[in-house]
N, CA, C and O atoms as CSV, one atom per row, in Angstrom:
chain,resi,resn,atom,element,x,y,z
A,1,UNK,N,N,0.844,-1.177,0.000
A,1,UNK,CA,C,0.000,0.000,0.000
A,1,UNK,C,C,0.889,1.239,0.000
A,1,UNK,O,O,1.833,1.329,0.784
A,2,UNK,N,N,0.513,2.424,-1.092
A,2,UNK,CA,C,1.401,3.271,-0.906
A,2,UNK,C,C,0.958,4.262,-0.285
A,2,UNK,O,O,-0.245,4.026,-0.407
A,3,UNK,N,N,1.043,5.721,0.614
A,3,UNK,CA,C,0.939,6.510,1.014
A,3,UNK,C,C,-0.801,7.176,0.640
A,3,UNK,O,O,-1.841,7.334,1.278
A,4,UNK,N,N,-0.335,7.407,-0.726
A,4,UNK,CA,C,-1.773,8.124,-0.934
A,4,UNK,C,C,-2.885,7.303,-1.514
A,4,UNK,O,O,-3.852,7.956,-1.905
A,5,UNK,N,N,-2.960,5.559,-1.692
A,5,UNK,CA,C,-4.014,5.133,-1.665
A,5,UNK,C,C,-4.605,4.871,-0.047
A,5,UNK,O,O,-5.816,4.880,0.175
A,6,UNK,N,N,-3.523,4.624,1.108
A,6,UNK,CA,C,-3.606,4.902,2.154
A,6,UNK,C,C,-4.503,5.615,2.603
A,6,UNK,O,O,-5.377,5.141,3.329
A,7,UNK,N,N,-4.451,7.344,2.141
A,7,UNK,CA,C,-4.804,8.274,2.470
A,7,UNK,C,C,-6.433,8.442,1.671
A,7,UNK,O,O,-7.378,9.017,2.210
A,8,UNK,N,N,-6.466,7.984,0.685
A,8,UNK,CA,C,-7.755,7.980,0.254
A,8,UNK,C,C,-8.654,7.219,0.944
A,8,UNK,O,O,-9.617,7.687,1.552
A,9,UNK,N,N,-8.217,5.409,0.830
A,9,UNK,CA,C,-8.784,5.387,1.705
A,9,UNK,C,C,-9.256,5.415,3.318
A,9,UNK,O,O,-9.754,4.454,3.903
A,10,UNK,N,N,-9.100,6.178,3.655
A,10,UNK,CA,C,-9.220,7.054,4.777
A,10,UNK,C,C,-10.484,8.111,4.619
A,10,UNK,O,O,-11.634,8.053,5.056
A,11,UNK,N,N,-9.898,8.960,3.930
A,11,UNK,CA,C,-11.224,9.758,2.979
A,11,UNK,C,C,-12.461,9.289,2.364
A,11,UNK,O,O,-13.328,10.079,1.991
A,12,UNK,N,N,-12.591,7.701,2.217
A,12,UNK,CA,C,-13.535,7.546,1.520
A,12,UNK,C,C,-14.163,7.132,3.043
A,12,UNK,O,O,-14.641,6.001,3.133
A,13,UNK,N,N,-14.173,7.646,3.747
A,13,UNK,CA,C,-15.468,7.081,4.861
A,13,UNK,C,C,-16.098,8.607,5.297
A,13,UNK,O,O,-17.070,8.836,6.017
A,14,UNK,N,N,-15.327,9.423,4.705
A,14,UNK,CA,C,-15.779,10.740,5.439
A,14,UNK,C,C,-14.795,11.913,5.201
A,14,UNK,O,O,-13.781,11.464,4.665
A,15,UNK,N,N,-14.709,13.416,5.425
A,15,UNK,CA,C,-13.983,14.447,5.368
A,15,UNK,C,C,-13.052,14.135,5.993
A,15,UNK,O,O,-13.009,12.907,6.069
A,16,UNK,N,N,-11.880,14.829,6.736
A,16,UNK,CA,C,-10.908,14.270,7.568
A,16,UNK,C,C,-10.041,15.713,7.888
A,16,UNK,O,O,-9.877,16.560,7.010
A,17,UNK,N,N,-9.563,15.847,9.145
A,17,UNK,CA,C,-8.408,16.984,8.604
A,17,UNK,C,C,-7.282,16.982,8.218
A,17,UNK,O,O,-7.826,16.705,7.150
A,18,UNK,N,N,-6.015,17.017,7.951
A,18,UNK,CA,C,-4.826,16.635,7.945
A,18,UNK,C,C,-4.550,16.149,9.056
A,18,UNK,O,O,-3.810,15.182,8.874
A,19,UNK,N,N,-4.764,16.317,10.154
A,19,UNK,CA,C,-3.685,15.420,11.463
A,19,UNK,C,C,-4.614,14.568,11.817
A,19,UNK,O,O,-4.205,13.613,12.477
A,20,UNK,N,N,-6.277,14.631,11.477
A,20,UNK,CA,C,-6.774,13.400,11.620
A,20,UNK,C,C,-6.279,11.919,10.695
A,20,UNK,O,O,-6.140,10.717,10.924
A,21,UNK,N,N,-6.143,12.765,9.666
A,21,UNK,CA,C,-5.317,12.196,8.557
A,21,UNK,C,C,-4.185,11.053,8.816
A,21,UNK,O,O,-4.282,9.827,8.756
A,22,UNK,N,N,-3.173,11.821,9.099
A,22,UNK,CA,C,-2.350,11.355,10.131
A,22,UNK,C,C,-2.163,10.556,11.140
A,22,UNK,O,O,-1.379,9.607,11.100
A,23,UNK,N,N,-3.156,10.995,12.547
A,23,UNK,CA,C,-2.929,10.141,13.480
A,23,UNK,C,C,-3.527,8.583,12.767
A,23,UNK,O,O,-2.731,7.656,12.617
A,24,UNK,N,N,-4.893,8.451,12.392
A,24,UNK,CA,C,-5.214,7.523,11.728
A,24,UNK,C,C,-4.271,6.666,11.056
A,24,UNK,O,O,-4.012,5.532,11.457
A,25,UNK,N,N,-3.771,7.180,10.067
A,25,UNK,CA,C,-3.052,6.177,8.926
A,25,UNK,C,C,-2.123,5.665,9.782
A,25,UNK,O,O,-1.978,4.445,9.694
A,26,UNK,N,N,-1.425,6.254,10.614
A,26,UNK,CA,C,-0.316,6.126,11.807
A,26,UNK,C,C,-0.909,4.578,12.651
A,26,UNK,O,O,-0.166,3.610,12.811
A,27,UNK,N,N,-2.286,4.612,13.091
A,27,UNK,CA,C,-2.498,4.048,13.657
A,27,UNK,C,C,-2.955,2.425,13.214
A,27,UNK,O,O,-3.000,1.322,13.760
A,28,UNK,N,N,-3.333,3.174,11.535
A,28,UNK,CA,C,-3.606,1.547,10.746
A,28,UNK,C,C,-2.618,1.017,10.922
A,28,UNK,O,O,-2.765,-0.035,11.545
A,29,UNK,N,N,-1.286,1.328,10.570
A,29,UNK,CA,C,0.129,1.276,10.075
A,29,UNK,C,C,0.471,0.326,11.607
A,29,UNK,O,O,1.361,-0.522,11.685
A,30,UNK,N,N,-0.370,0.676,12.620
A,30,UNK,CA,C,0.780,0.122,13.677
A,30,UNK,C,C,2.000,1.336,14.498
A,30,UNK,O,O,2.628,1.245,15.553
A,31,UNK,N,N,1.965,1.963,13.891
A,31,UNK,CA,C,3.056,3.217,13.558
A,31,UNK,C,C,4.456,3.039,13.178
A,31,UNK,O,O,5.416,3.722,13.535
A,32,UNK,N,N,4.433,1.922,12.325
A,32,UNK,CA,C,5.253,1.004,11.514
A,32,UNK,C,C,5.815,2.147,10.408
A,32,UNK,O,O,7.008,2.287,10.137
A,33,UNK,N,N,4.954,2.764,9.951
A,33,UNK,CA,C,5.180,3.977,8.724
A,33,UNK,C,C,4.572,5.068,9.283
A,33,UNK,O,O,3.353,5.085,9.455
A,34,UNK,N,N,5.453,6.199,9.658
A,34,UNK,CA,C,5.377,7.264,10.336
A,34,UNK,C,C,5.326,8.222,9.113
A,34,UNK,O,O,6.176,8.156,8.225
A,35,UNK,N,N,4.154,9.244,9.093
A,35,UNK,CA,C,4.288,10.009,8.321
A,35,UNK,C,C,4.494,11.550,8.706
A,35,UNK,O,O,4.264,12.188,9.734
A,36,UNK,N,N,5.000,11.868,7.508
A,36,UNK,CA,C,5.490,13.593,7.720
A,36,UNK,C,C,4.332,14.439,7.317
A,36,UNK,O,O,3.857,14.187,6.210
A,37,UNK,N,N,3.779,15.420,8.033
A,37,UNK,CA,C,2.718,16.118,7.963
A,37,UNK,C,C,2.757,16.376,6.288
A,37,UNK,O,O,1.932,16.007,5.451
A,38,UNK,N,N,3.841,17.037,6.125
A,38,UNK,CA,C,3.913,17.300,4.124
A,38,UNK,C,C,3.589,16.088,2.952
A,38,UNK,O,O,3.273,16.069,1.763
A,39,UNK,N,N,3.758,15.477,3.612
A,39,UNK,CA,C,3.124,14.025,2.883
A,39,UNK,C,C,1.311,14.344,2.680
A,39,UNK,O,O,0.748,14.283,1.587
A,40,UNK,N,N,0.761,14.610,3.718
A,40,UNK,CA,C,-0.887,14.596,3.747
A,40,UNK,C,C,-1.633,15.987,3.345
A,40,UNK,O,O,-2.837,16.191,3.190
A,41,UNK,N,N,-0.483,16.917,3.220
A,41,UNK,CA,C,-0.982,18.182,2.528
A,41,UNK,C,C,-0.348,17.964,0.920
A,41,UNK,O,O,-0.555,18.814,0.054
């Protein structure tokens, strides 16, 4: 899975903000793949 299908789906359940963005994917991940805020903007 790369970063921004990640991030979509995330988005496809609902709006999101960037650090909701974030903590989320962080948390699918395990926090295995830590992301950089500039990644989700």
């Amino acid at each position: 899975m790369a970063v921004r299908e990640g991030l979509l789906s995330l988005l496809s359940d609902g709006p999101r903000y960037g650090y909701q963005l974030k903590t989320q994917f962080e948390a699918a991940t395990g926090g295995i793949w830590p992301l950089n805020v500039g990644q989700v903007y």
